[in-house]
C-alpha positions, 0 to 999 in steps of 0.5 A: 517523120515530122518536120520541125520547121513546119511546124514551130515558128518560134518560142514566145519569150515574154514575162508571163511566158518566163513565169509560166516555165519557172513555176509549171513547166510550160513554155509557149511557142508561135506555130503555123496556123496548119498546126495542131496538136499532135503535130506540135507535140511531136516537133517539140518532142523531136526538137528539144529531146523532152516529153509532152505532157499536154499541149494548148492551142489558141487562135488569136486574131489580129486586132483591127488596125487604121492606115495613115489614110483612114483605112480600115486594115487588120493586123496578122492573125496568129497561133500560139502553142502551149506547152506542158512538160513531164516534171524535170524536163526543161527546155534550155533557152540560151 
């Protein structure tokens, strides 16, 4: 049994993630960064009660940032999950 918490951080709530579940049934979680595929899609499945049809991930790295002092610093690296869903499911977001 996966634990769910271990797995999915939150769901991403932006403009284009909005137009990726209205038209296709996708929907676009952060994860871990020790997430992979099937673990994302068993913590969905559990979760949310819907069945997975395909799941995307992307490592993105953070961008390079300065300091108030000039230092050179990077912002946080992250991991996003993409999502698709058997047509008909819906994950209700309220």
């Amino acid at each position: 049994m996966i634990n769910a918490d271990q797995v999915l951080k939150t769901i991403r709530l932006t403009e284009k993630s909005n137009q990726l579940s209205s038209n296709y049934g996708q929907y676009t979680f952060e994860v871990y960064p020790s997430a992979t595929k099937h673990t994302v899609r068993a913590a969905v499945e559990q979760t949310f009660k819907v069945t997975v049809t395909r799941v995307n991930i992307q490592n993105r790295k953070g961008k390079p940032k300065r300091t108030r002092r000039g230092l050179a610093t990077s912002a946080s690296d992250s991991k996003r999950a993409i999502v698709t869903l058997k047509a008909g499911d819906k994950i209700e977001l309220t």
